[in-house]
DSSP file (Angstrom, degrees, kcal/mol; ACC not computed):
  #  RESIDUE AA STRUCTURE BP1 BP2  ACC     N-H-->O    O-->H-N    N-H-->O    O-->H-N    TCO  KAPPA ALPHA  PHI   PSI    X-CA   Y-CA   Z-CA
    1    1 A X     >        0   0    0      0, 0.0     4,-1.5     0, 0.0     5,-0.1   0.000 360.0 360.0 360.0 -41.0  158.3  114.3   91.7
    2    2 A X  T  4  +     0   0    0      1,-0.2     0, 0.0     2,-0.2     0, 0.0   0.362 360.0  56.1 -83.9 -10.7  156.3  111.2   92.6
    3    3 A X  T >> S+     0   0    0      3,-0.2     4,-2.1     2,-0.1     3,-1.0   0.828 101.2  56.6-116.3 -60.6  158.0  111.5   96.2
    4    4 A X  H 3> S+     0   0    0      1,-0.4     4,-3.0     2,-0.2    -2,-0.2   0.736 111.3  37.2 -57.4 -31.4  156.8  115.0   96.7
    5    5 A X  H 3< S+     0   0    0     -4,-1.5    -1,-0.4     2,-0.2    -2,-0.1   0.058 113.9  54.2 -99.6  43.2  152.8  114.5   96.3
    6    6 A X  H <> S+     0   0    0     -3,-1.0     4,-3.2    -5,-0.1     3,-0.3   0.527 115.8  44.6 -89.0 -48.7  153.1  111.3   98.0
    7    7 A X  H  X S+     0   0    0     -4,-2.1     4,-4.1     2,-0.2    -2,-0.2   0.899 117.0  38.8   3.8 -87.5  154.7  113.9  100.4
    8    8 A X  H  X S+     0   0    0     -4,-3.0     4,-2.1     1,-0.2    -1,-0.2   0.854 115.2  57.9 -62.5 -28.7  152.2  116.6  100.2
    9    9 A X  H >4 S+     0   0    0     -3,-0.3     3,-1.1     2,-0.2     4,-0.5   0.998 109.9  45.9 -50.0 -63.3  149.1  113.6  100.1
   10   10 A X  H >X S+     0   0    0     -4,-3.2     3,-2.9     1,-0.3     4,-2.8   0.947 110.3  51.6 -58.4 -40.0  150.2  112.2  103.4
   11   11 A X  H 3< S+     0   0    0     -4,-4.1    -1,-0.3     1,-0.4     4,-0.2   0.825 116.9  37.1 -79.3 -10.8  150.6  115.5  105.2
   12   12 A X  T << S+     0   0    0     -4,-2.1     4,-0.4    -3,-1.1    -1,-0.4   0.171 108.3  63.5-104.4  39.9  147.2  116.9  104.4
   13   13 A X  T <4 S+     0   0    0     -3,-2.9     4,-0.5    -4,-0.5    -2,-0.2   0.560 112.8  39.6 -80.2 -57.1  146.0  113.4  104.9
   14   14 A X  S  < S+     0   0    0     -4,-2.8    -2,-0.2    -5,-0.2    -3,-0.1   0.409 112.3  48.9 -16.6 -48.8  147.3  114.4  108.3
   15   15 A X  S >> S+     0   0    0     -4,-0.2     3,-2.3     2,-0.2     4,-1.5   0.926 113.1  53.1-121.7 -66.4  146.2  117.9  108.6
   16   16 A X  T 34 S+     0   0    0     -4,-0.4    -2,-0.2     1,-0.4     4,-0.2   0.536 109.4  51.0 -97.2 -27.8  142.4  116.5  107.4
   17   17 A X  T 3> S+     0   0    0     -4,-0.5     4,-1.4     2,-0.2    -1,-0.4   0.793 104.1  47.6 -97.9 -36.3  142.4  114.1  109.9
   18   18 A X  H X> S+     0   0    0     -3,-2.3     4,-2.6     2,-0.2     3,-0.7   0.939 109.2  65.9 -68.7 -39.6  143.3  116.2  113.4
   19   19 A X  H 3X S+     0   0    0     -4,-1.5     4,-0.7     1,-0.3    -1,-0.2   0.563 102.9  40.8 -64.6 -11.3  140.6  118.5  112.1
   20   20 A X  H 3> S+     0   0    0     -3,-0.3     4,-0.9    -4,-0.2    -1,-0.3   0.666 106.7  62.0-112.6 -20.2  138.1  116.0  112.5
   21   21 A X  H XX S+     0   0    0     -4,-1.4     3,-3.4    -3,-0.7     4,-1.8   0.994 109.7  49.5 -67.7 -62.7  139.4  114.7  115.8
   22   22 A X  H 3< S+     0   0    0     -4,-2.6     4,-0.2     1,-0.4    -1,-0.2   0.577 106.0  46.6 -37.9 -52.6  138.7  118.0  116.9
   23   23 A X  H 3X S+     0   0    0     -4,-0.7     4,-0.6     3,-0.2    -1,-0.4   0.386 108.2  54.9 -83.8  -1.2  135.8  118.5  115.9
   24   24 A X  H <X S+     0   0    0     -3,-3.4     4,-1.1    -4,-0.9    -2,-0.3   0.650 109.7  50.3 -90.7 -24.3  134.4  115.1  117.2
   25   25 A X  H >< S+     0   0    0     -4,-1.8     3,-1.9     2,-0.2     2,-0.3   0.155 114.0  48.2 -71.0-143.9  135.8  116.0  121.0
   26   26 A X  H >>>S+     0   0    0      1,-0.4     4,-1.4    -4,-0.2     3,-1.3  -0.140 111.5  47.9  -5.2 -77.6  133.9  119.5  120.7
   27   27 A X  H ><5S+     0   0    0     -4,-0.6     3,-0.8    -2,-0.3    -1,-0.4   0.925 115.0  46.5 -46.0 -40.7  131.0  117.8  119.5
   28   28 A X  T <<5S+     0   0    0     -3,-1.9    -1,-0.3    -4,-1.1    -3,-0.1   0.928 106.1  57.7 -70.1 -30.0  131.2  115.2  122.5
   29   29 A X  T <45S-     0   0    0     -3,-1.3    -1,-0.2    -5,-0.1    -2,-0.2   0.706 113.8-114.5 -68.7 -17.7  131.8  117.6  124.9
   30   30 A X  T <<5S+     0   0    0     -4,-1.4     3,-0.1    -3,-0.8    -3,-0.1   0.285  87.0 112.6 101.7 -14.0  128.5  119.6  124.2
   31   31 A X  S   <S+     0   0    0     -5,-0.6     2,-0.3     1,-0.2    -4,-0.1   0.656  82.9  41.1 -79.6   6.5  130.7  122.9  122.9
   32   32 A X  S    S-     0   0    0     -6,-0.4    -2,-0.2    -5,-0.1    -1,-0.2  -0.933  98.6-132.4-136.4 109.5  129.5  122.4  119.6
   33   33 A X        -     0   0    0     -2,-0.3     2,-0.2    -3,-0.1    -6,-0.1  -0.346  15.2-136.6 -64.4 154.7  125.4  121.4  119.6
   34   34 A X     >  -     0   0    0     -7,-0.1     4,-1.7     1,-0.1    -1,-0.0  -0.712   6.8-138.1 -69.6 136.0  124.4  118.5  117.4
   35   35 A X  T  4 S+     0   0    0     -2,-0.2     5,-0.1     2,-0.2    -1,-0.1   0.727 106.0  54.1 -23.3 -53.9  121.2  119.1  115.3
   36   36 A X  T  4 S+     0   0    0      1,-0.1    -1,-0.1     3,-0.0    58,-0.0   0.880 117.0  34.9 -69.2 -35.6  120.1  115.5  116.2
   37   37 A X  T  4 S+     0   0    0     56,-0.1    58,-0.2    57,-0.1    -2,-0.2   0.966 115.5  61.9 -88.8 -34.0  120.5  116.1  120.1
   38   38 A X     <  -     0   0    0     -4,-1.7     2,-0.3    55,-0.1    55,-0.2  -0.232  58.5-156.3 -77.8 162.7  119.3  119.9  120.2
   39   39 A X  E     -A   92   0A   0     53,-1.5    53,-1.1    54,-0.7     2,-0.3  -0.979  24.7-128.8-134.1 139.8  116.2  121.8  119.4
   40   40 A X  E     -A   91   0A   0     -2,-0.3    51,-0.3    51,-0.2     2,-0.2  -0.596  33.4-174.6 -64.9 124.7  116.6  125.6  118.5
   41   41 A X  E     -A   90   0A   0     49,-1.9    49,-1.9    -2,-0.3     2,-0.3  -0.624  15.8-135.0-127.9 179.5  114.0  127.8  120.8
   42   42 A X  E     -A   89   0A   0     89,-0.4    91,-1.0    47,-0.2     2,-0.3  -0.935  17.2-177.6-143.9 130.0  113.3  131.5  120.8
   43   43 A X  E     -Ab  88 133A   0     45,-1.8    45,-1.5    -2,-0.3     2,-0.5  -0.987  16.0-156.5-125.4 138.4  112.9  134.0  123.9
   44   44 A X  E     -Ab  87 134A   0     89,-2.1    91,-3.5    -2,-0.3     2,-0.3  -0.802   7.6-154.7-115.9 171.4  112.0  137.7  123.3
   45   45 A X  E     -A   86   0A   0     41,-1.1    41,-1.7    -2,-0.5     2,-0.1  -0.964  21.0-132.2-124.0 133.7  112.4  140.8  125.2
   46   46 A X    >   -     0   0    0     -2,-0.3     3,-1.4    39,-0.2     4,-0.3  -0.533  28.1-124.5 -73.4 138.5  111.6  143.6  125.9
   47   47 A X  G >  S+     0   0    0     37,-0.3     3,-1.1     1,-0.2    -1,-0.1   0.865 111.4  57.2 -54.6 -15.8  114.2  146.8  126.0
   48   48 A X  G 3  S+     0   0    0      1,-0.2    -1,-0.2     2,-0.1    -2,-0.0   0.964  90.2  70.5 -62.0 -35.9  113.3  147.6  129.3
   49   49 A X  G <  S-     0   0    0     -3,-1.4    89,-1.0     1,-0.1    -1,-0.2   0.607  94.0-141.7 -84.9  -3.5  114.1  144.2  130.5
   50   50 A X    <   -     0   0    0     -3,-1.1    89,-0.3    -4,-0.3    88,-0.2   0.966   6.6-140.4  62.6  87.3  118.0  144.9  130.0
   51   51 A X        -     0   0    0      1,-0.1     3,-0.3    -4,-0.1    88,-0.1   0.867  27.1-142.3 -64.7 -32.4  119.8  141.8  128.7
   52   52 A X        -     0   0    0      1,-0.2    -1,-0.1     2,-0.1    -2,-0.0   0.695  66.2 -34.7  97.1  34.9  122.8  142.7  131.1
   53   53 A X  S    S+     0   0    0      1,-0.3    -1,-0.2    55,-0.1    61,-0.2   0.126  87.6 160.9 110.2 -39.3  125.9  141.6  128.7
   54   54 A X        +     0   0    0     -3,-0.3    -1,-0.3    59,-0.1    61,-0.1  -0.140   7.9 155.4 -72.6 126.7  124.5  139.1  127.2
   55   55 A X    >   -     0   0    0     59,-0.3     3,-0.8     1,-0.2     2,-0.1  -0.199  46.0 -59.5-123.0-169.0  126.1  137.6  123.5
   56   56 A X  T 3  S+     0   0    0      1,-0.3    15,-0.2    17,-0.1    -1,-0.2  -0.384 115.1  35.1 -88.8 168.4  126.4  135.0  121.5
   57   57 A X  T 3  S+     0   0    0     13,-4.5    -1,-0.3     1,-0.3    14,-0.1   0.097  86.2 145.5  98.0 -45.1  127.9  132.0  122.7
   58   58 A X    <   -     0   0    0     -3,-0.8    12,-1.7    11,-0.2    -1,-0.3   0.205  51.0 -93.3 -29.8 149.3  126.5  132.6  126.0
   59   59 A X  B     -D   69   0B   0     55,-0.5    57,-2.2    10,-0.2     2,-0.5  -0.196  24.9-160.7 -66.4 137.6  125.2  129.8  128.5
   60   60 A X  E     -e  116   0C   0      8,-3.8     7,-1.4    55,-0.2     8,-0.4  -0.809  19.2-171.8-140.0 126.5  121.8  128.6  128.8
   61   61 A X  E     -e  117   0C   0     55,-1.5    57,-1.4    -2,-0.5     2,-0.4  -0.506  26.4-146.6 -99.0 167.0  121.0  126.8  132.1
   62   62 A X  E >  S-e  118   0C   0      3,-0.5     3,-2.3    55,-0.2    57,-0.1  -0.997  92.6 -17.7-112.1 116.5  118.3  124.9  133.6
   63   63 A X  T 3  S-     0   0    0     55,-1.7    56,-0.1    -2,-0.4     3,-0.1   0.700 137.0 -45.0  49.0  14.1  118.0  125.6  137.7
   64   64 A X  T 3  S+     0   0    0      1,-0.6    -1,-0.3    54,-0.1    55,-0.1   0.140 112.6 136.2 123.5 -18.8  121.6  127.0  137.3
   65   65 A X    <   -     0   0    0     -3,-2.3    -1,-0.6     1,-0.1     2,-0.5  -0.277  58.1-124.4 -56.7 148.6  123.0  123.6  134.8
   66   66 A X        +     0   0    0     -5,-0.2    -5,-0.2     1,-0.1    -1,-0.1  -0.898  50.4 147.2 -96.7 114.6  124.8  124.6  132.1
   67   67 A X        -     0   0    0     -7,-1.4    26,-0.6    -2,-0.5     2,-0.3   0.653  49.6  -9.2-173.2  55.0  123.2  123.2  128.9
   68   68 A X        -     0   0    0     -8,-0.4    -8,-3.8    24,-0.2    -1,-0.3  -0.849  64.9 -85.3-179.1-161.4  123.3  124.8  126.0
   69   69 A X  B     -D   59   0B   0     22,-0.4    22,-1.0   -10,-0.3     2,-0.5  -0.805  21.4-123.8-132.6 143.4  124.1  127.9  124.3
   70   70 A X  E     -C   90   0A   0    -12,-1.7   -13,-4.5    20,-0.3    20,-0.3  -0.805  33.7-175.2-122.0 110.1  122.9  131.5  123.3
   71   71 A X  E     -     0   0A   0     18,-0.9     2,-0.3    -2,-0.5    -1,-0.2   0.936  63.5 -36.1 -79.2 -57.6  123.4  131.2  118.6
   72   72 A X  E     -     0   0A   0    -16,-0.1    17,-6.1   -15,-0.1     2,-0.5  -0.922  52.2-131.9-166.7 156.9  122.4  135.0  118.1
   73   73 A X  E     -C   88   0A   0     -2,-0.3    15,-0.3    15,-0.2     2,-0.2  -0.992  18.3-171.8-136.2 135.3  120.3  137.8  119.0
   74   74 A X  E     -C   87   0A   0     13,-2.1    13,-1.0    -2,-0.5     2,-0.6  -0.825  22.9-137.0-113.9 153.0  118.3  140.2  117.0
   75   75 A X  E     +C   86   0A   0     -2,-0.2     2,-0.3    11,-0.2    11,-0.2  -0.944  35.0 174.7-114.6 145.2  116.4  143.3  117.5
   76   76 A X  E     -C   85   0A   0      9,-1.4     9,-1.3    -2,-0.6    -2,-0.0  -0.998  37.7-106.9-155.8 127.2  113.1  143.0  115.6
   77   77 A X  E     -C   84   0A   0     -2,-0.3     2,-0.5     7,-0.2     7,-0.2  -0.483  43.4-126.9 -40.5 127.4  109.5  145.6  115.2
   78   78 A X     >  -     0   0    0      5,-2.8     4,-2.6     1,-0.2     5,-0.2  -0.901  19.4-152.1 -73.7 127.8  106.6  143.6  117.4
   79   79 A X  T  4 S+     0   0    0     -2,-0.5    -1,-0.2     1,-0.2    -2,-0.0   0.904  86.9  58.5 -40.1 -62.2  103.9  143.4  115.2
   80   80 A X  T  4 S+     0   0    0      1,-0.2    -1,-0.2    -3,-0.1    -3,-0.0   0.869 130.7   3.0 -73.0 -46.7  101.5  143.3  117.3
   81   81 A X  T  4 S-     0   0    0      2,-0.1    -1,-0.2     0, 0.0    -2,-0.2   0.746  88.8-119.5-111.7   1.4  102.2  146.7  119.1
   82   82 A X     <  +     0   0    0     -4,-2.6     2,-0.1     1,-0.5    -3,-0.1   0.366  68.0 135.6 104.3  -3.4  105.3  148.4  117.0
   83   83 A X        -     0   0    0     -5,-0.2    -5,-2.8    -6,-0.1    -1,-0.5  -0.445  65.8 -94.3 -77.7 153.7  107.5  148.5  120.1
   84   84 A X  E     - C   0  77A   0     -7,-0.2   -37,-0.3    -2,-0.1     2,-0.2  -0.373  44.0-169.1 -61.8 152.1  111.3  147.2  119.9
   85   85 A X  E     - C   0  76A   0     -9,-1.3    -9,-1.4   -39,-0.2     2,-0.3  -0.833  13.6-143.3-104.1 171.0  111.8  143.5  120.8
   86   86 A X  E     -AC  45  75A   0    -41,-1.7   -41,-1.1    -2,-0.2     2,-0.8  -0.927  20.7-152.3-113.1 105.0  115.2  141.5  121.4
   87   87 A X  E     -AC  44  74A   0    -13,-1.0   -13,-2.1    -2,-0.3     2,-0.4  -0.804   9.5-162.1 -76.5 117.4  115.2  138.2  120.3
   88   88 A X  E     -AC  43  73A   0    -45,-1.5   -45,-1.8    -2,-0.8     2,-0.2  -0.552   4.8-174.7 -47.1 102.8  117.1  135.2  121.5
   89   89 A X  E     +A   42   0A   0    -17,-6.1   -18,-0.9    -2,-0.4     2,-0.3  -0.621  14.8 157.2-102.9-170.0  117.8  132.1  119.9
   90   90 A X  E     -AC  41  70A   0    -49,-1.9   -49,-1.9   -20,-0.3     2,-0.3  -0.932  33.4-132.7-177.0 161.5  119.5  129.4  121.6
   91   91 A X  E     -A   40   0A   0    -22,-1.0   -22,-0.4    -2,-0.3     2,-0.3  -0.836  26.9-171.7-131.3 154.4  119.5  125.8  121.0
   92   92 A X  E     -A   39   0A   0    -53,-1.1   -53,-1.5    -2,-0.3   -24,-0.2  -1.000  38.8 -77.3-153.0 158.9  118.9  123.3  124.0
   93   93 A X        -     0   0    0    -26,-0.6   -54,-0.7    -2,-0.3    -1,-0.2   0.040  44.3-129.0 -41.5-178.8  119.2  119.4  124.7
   94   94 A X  S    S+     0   0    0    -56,-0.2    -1,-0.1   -57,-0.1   -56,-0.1   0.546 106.8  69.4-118.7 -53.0  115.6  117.6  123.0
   95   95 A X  S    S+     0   0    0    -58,-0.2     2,-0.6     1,-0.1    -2,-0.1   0.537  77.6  84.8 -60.9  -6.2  115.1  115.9  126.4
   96   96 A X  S    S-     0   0    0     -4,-0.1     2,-0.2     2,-0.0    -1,-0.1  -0.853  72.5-164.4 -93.5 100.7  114.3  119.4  128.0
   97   97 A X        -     0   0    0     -2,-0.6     2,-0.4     1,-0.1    -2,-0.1  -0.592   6.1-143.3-100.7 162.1  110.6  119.6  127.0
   98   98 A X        +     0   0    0     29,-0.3    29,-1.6    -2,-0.2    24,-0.1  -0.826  20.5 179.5-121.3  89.5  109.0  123.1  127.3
   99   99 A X  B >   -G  126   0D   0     22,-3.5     3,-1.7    -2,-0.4    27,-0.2   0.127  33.6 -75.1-112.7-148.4  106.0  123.5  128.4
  100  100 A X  T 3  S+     0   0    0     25,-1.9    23,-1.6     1,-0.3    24,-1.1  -0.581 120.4  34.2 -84.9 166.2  103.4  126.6  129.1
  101  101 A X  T 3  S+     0   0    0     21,-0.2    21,-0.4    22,-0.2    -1,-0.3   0.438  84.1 152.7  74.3  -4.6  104.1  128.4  131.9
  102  102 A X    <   -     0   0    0     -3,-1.7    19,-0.3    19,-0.4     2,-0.2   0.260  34.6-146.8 -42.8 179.1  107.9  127.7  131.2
  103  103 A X        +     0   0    0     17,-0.4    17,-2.0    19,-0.1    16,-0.2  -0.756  22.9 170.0-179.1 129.7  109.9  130.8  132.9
  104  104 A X        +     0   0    0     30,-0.4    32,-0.5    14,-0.2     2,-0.3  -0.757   6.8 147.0-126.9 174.5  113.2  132.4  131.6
  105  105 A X        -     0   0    0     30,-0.2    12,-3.4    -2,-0.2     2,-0.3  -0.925  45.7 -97.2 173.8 171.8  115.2  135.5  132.4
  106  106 A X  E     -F  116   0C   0     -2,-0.3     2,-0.4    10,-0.2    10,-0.2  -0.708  25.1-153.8-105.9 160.8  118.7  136.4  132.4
  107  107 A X  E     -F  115   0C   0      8,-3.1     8,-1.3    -2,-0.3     2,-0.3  -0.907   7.9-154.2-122.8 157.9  121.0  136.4  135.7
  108  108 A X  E     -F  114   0C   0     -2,-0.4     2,-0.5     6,-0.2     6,-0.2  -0.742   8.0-159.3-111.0 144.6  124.2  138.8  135.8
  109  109 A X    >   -     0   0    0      4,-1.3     3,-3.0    -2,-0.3    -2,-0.0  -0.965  33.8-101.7-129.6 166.9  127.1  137.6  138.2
  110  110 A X  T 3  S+     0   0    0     -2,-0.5    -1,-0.0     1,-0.3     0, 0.0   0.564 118.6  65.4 -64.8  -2.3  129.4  140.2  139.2
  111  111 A X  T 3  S-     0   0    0      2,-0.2    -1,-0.3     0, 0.0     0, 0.0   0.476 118.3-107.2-109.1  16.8  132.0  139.9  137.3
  112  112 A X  S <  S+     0   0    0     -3,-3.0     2,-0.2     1,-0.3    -2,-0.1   0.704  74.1 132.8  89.5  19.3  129.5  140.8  134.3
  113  113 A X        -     0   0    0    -59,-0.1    -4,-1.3   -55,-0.0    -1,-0.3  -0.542  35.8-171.0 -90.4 171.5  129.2  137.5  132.7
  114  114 A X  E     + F   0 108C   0     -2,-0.2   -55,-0.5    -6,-0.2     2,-0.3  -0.980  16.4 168.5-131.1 174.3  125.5  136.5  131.9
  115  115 A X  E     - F   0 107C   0     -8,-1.3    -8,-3.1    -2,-0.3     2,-0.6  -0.941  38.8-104.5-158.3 177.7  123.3  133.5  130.7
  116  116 A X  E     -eF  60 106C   0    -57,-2.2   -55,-1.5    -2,-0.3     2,-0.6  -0.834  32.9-162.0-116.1 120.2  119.8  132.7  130.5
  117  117 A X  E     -e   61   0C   0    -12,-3.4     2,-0.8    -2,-0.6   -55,-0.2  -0.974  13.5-143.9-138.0 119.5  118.4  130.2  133.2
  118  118 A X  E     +e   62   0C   0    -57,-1.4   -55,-1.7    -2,-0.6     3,-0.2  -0.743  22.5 174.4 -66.9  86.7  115.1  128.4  132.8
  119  119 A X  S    S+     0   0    0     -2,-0.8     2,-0.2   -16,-0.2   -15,-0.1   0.579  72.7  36.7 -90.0   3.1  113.8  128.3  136.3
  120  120 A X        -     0   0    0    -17,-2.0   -17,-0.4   -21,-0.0    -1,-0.2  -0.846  50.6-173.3-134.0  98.4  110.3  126.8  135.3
  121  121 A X        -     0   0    0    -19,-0.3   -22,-3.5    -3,-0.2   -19,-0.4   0.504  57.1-132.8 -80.5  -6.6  110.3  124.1  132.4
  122  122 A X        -     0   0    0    -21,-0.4   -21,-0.2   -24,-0.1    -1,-0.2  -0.184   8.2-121.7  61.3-168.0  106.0  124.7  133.2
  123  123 A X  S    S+     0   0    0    -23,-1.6   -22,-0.2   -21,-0.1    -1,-0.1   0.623  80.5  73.1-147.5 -50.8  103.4  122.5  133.6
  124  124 A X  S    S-     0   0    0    -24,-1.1   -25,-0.1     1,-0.2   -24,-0.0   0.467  98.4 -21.1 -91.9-154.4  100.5  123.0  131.0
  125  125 A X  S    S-     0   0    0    -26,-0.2   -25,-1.9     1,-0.1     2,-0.3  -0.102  73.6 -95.6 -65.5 173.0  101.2  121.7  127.1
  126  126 A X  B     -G   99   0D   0    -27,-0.2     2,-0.3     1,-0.1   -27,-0.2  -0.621  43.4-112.5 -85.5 145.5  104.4  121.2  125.5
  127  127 A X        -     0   0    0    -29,-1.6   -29,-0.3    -2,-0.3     2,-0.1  -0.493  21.6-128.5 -37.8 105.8  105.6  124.1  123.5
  128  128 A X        -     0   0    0     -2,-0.3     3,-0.1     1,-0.1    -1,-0.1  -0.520  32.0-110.8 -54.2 138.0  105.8  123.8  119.8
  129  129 A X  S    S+     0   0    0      1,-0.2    -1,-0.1    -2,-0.1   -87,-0.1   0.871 111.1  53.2 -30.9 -43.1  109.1  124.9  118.7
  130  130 A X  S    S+     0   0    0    -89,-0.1    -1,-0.2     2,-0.0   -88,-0.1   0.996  78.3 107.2 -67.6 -55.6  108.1  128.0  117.0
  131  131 A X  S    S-     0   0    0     -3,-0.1   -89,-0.4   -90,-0.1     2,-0.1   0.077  70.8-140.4 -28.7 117.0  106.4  129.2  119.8
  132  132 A X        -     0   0    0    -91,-0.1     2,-0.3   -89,-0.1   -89,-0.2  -0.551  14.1-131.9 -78.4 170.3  108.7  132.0  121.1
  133  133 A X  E     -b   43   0A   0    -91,-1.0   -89,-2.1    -2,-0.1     2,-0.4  -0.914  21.8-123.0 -94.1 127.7  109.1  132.2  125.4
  134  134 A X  E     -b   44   0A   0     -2,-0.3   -30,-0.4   -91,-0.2   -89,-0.2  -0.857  26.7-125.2 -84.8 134.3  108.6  135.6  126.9
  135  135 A X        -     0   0    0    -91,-3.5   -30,-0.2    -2,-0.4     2,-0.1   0.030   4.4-133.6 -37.1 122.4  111.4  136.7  129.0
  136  136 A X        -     0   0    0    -32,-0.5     2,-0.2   -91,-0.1   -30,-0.1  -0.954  34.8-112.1-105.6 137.7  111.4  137.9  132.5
  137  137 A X        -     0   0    0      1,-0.1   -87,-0.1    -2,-0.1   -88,-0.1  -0.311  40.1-147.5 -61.2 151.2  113.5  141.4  133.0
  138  138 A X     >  +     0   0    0    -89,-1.0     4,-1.1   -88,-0.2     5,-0.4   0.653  36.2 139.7 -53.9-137.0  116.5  140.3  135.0
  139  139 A X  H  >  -     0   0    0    -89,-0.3     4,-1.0     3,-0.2     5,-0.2   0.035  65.9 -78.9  95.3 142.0  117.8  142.3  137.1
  140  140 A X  H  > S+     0   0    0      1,-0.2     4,-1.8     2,-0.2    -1,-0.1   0.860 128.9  55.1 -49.3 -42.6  119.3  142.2  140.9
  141  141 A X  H  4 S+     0   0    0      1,-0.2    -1,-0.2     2,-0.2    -2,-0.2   0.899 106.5  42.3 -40.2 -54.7  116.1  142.2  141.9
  142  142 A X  H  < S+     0   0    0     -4,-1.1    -1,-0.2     1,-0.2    -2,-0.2   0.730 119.1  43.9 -76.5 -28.2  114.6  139.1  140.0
  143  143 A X  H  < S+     0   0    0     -4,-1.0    -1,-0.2    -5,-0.4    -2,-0.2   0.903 105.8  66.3 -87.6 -25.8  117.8  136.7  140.7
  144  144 A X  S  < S-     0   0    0     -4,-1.8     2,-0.0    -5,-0.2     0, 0.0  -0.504  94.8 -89.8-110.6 179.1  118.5  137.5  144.5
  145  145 A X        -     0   0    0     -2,-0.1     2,-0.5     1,-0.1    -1,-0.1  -0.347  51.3 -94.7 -86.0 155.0  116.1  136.7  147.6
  146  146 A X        -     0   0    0      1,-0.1    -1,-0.1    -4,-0.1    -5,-0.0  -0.710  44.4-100.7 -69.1 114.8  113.5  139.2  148.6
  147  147 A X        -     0   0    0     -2,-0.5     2,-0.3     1,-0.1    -1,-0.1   0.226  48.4-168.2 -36.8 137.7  114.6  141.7  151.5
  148  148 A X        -     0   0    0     -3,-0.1     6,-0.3     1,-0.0     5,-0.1  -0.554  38.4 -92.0-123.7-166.5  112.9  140.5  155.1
  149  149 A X  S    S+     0   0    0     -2,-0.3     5,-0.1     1,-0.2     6,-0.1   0.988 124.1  38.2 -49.7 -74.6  112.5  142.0  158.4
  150  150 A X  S    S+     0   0    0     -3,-0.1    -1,-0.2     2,-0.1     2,-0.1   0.229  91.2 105.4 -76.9   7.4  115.9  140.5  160.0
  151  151 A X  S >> S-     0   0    0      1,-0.1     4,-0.5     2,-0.0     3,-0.5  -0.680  73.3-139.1 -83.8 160.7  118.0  141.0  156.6
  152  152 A X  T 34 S+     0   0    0      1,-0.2     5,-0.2     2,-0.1    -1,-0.1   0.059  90.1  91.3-110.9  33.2  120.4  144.0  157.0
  153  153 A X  T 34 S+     0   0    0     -5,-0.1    -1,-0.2     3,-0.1    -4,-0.1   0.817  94.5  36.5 -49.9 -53.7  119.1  144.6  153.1
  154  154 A X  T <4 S+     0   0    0     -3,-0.5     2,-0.3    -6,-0.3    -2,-0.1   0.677 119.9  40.6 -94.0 -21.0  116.7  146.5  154.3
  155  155 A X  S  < S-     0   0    0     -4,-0.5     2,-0.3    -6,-0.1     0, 0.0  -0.863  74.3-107.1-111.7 151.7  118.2  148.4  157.4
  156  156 A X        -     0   0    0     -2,-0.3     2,-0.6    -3,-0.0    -3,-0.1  -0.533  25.7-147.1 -67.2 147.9  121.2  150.1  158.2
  157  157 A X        -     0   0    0     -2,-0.3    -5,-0.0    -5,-0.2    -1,-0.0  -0.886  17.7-121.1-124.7 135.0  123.5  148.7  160.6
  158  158 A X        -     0   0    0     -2,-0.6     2,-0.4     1,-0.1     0, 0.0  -0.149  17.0-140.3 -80.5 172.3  125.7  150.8  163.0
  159  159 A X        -     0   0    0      1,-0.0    -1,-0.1     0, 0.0     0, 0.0  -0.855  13.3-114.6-130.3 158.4  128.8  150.8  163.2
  160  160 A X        -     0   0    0     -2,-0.4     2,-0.1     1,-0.1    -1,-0.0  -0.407  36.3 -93.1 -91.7 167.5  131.3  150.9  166.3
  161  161 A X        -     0   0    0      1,-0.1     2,-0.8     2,-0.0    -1,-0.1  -0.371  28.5-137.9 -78.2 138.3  133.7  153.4  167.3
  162  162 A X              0   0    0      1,-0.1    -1,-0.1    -2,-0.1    -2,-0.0  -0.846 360.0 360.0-108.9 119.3  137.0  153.0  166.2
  163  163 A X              0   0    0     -2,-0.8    -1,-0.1     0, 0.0    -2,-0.0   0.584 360.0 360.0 -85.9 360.0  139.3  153.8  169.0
């Protein structure tokens, strides 16, 4: 009897112990945020602006880094005029400070993944945490370079005869 819990001690002794290796690599790696190193921010949206795919668990970059994570999204009344928003939370490093003038949006890639990339961190004061960021729509438009003269974006180009 005495042979079987010593038994059954060691092997969740075992069991309790991989479970914490695990979850200290995931933590080291960044695929699970720390409280101490992250700070949970807020972006809303508009419906128009068309999140493109985007769930939880999703990336959030800075200038195209990957570093941090999209927790949840909600749809929520704006107070102020009674129109739908979407809110975003997301947690990000503490060492990214956010200040006014920040600037966020979502990017699409083709194969339909998306994440949320902070292409301005701003200039003016830092951001309280509460403070939500508004969103810039996305959109092909917003992510890719503006159409010029010589791009064949904006013209057709012919095409030769196939003999």
């Amino acid at each position: 009897m005495t042979k079987q819990r010593n038994a059954f001690k060691a092997g969740l002794f075992i069991l309790i112990s991989i479970g914490l290796m695990i979850a200290l690599s995931s933590a080291l790696r960044g695929s699970i945020p720390l409280p101490s190193r992250c700070k949970r921010r807020t972006v809303t949206f508009r419906l128009t602006d068309n999140l493109s795919g985007l769930d939880k668990g999703d990336d959030v970059r800075v200038g195209g880094v990957k570093v941090g994570k999209v927790t949840h999204i909600e749809y929520v009344e704006s107070a102020a005029d009674g129109k739908p928003l979407l809110i975003v939370h997301f947690h990000i490093p503490k060492k990214y400070n956010l200040r006014e003038g920040a600037e966020i949006a979502i990017e699409s890639t083709v194969t339909g993944s998306a994440d949320l990339n902070l292409t301005n961190l701003g200039s003016g004061n830092e951001l309280p945490p509460e403070r939500a960021l508004v969103g810039l729509s996305g959109g092909v438009g917003r992510c890719s370079p503006r159409p010029t003269a010589r791009s064949t974006r904006s013209r057709t180009l012919p095409t030769s005869p196939v003999a």
